[in-house]
N, C-alpha and C positions, 0 to 999 in steps of 0.2 A: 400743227407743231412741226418746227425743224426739224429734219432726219437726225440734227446730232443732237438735238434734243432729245426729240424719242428716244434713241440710243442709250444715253444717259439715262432718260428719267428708269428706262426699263434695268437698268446694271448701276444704281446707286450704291447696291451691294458689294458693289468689286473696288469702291471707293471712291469719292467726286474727282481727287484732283486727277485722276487720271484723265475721264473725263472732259473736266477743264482742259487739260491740256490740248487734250485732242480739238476744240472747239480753237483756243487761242491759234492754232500751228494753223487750222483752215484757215483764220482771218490771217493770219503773218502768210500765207501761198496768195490769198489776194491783195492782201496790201503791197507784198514786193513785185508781183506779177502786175496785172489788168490796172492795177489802182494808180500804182504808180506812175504807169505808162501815161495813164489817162489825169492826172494830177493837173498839168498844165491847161487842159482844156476845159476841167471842171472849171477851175480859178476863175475861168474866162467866159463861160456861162452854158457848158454841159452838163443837163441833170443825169446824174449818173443812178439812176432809178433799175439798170440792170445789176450792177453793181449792189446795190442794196440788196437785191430778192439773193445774192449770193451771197453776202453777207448774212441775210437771214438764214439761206441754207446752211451755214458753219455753225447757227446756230446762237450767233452775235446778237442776236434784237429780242432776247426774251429773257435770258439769264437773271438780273434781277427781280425778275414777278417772283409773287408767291408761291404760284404752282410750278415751279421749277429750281424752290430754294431759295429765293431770296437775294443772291449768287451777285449783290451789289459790286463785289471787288474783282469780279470775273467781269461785266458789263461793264467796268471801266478799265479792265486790263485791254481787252477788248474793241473799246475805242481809242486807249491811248498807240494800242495796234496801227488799227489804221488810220487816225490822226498821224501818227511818225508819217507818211506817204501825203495824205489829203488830209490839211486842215478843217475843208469845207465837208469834206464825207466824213468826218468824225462831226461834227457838227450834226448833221443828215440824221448820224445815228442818236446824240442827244435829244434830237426834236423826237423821234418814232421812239427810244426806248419812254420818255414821258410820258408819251400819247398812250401808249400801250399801259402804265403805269395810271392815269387818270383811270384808263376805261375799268383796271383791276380795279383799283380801291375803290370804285366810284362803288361797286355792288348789285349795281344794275345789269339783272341778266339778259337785258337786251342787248349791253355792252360787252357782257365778260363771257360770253359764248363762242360763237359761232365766228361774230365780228373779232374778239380778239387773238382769237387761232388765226384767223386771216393776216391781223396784221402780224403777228409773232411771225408766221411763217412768210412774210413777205408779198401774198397775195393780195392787200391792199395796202395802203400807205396812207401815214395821217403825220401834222405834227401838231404846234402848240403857238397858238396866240395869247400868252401871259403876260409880254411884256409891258404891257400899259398896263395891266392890272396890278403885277407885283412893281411898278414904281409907284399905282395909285395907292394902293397898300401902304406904302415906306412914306406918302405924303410929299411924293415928288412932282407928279403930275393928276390931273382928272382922269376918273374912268370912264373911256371913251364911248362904249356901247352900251346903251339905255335900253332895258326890257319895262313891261307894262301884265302886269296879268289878262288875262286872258282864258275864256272857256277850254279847261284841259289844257295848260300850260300857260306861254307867255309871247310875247311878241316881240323882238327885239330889232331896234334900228342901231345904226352909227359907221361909223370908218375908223378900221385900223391903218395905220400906214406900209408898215412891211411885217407878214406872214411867212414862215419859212416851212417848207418840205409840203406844202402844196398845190392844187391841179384838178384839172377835171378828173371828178370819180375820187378825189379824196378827201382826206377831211382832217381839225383837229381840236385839240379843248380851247374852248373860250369862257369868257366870264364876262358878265354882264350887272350892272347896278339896276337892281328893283326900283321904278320910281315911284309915287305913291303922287295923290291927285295935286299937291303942293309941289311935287316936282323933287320934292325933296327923297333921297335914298335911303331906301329902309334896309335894303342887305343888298348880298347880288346872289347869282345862280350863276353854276357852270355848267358847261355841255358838252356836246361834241357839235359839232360849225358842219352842217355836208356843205362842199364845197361848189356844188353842183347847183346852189341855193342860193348862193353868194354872189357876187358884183368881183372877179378881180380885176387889178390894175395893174399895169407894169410900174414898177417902182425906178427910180433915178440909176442911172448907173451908178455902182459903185465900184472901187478901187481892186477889190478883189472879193472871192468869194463867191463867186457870181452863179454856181452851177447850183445852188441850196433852192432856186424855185423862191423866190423871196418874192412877194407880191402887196400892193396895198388891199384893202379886203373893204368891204360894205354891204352892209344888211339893209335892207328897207322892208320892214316889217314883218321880220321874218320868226317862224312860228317854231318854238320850242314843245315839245312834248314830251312824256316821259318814258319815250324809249331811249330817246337821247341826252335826260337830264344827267350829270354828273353828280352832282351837288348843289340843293337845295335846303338851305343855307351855304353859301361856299368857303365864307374866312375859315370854320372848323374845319372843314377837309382841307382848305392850303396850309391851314397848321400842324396842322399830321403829316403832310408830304411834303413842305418845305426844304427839311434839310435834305431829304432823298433826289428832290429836284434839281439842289443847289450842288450836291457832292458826285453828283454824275454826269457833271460838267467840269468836273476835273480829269477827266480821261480827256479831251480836247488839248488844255495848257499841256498835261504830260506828255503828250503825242508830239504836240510841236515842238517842244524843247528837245525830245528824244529826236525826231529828226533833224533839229538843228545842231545839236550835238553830231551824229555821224557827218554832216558836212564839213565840220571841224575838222573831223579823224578823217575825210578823205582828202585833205591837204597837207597832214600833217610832216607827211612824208618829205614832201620836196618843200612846203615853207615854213616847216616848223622852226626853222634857226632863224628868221623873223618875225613871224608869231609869237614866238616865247615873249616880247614885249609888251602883248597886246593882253587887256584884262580879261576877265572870265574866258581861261582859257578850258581847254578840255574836263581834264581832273575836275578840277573845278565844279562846273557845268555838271559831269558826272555824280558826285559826290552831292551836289543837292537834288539833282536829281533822283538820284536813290533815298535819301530822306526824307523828301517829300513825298515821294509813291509810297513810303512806308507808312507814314503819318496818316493820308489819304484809306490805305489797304484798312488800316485800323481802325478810322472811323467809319468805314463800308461796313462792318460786324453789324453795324446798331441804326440803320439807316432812320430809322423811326423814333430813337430814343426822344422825348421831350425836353428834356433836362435844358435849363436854356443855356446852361457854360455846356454844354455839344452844340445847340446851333452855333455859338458862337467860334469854338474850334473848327467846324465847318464854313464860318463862311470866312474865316481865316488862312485857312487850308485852299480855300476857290481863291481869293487874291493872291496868296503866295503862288499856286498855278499860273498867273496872270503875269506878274513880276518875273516869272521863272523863264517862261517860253518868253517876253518881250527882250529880257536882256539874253539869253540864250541866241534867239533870233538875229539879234543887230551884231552878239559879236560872232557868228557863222559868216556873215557877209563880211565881215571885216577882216576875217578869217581867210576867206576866199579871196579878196581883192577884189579885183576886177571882172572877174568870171562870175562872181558872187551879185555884180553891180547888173548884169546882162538880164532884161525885164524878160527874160526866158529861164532866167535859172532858179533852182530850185529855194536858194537864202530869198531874192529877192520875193517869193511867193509867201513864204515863211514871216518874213515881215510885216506882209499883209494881214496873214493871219492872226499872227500874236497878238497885231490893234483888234481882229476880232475879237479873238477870249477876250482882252480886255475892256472893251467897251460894252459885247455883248450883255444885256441882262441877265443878272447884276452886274453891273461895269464896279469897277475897283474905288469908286466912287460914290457906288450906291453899296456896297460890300460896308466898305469903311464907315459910312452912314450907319449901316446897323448894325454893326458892332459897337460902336461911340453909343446908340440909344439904347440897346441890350445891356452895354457894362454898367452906361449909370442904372439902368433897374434895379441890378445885383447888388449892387455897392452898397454896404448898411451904411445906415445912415448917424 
C-alpha cells in the first residue's frame, strides 16, 4: 500500500476528503513539477515508469479499489491531474488503475494479495490488452487470441497489435475465445498475460503518445493456469466492470481539456483583443468543463450500478470527454498562434492527444455504436 494510502485508510475517522485532498495536491506537486518538465519527451517515446512509482507513492493508482473505498471520483480527479501536464501519463494511469481493478474483482487470491499491493504501491506494473476484445464484444472486429483446454487450465495462441504500459517483468488482463474441436467459440476466459511469456514487437511509430510502452504482443501456446485466471467465463465479469472501465477513462479527456484551457489563459493577456474572435473561447471552455466533471463526479458514486440507462449515461459522458478535449485542443492552438503551431509546444502535443481519447477504445465511434444498440433495447416497443 501507498504511504498516503496507509495514511488515509488508518485516519478515515478524521474524514476522507481531507484525505483526498492531501493525495490530489501530491499528484498536482508532480504533475506541475517532474511531469511536466518531462511531458515533451514522454510524447516522443520516454516510459516514464519513475514517474508512476511517484504517483503510486501520492497514492494515485489505488484509490478506486474496494479496499480503499471505492474512491472512483478521486482516481479520476487524479488523473485528470496529471493528464492537464501528460496526456500519455494519464493514460499510463488508466491502463495500471484497470489492471489493478481486474486483479480486485477477479477474487482470486493469487491475484488480490501480495501481487495487487505491489501493483497499488508501484512495485510492479501491468496494463490491459481489452481492446480487440471489447470491439469483438460490440461486433466490430474478431477476437484475436484463441485458447484451447488443456490439463489444469488452457493454452492460448494469437497476436495482438499494440499493448499499452508493458515490458519485461510485467504484465496485463487479456481475454481469450475458448475454441472447442469445431473451431467454433464456446465463451472466452480472462487473465493476467506475464509479459516475460509473451513475444513483443515494436509497434509503428505513431504521431504521438509514444512514451505509454505500446507494443504488438503474441502468444504461441502459452499456458494459462489458475493463479492467473481472471475470469472463467469472462462476458459476466466484463458486464460488471464495463462501465467502471469506460468512466475512468474520463479522467484522460478532463485532463487534456483542463490543460488546454490554461494555454488559453496564458495568452490571454497580450492576445486577447484578437482572440475574442475566435470560438470556444476560454469561459466557454471552462463552463463545460465544469459540467462535465460534475456529470462524470456523479456517475463515479455508482461505478457498478447495472441499470442499463447508467451504462448508457456513461458512455455518454466518455464521448462527451472526447468532444470536449478535441475541440478544447484545436482552439488552444489557435489561441496561441504561431507558438501554439511549434511541434515543441505544448497545444501542439495536446492535439495529438485529444485524437487519443478519441480514437482510443472505445473511440467515439464505437461509444456512439453502443449507445444507438443500448437505446433501441430500452425503447418499448
Amino acid at each position: 500500500m501507498s504511504s498516503a494510502l496507509a495514511l488515509r485508510s488508518a485516519h478515515d475517522s478524521a474524514g476522507p476528503d481531507r484525505f483526498d485532498a492531501a493525495i490530489l495536491a501530491g499528484v498536482a506537486a508532480i504533475a506541475d513539477g517532474p511531469l511536466a518538465a518531462a511531458a515533451g519527451a514522454i510524447d516522443q517515446g520516454s516510459y516514464p515508469l519513475d514517474l508512476m512509482g511517484q504517483l503510486a507513492e501520492a497514492g494515485a493508482l489505488g484509490a478506486h479499489l474496494d479496499r480503499h473505498g471505492a474512491r472512483f471520483g478521486l482516481a479520476i480527479a487524479a488523473m485528470q491531474t496529471a493528464s492537464r501536464a501528460c496526456g500519455a501519463t494519464g493514460f499510463l494511469m488508466w491502463c495500471h488503475d484497470v489492471c489493478g481493478l481486474y486483479m480486485e474483482q477477479s477474487g482470486n487470491p493469487a491475484l488480490t494479495g501480495a501481487a495487487l499491493a505491489d501493483h497499488v504501491a508501484g512495485r510492479s506494473f501491468g496494463g490491459t490488452a481489452l481492446s480487440n476484445p471489447m470491439k469483438a464484444f460490440a461486433g466490430i472486429e474478431p477476437i484475436l487470441l484463441r485458447a484451447t483446454p488443456a490439463p489444469g487450465g488452457y493454452r492460448v495462441s494469437g497476436m495482438l497489435p499494440w499493448v499499452s504500459h508493458i515490458g519485461e517483468g510485467q504484465y496485463c488482463g487479456a481475454i481469450a475465445g475458448v475454441v472447442s474441436a469445431g473451431e467454433t467459440i464456446t465463451h472466452e476466459i480472462m487473465f493476467l498475460l506475464r509479459c516475460d511469456r509473451a513475444e513483443l514487437r515494436p509497434c509503428p511509430h505513431f504521431s504521438g503518445m509514444e512514451g505509454t510502452s505500446t507494443w504488438g504482443l503474441r502468444l504461441d501456446d502459452y499456458f494459462v493456469g489458475p493463479d492467473d485466471m481472471i475470469a472463467d467465463p469472462a462476458r459476466p465479469f466484463i458486464g460488471r466492470i464495463r462501465a467502471a472501465f469506460i468512466l475512468l477513462q474520463c479522467g484522460m479527456g478532463l485532463g487534456v481539456a483542463e490543460g488546454s484551457l490554461g494555454a488559453m489563459h496564458a495568452v490571454e493577456e497580450t492576445l486577447g483583443h484578437v482572440n475574442q474572435f475566435l470560438d470556444d473561447r476560454p469561459d466557454e471552455i471552462a463552463g463545460e468543463l465544469a459540467d462535465l466533471r460534475g456529470r462524470v463526479m456523479q456517475l463515479a458514486r455508482t461505478p457498478y450500478d447495472g441499470a442499463t440507462d447508467y451504462l448508457i449515461d456513461v458512455l455518454d459522458a466518455r464521448a462527451q470527454t472526447s468532444d470536449l478535449a478535441l475541440r478544447a485542443a484545436q482552439s488552444s492552438l489557435l489561441h496561441q498562434g504561431a507558438r501554439g503551431y511549434l511541434m515543441s509546444s505544448a497545444p501542439q502535443r495536446r492535439i495529438r492527444e485529444s485524437h487519443f481519447v478519441a480514437i482510443v477504445t472505445p473511440a467515439i465511434k464505437h461509444l456512439r455504436k453502443e449507445m444507438a444498440r443500448l437505446s433501441r433495447e430500452v425503447m418499448p416497443a
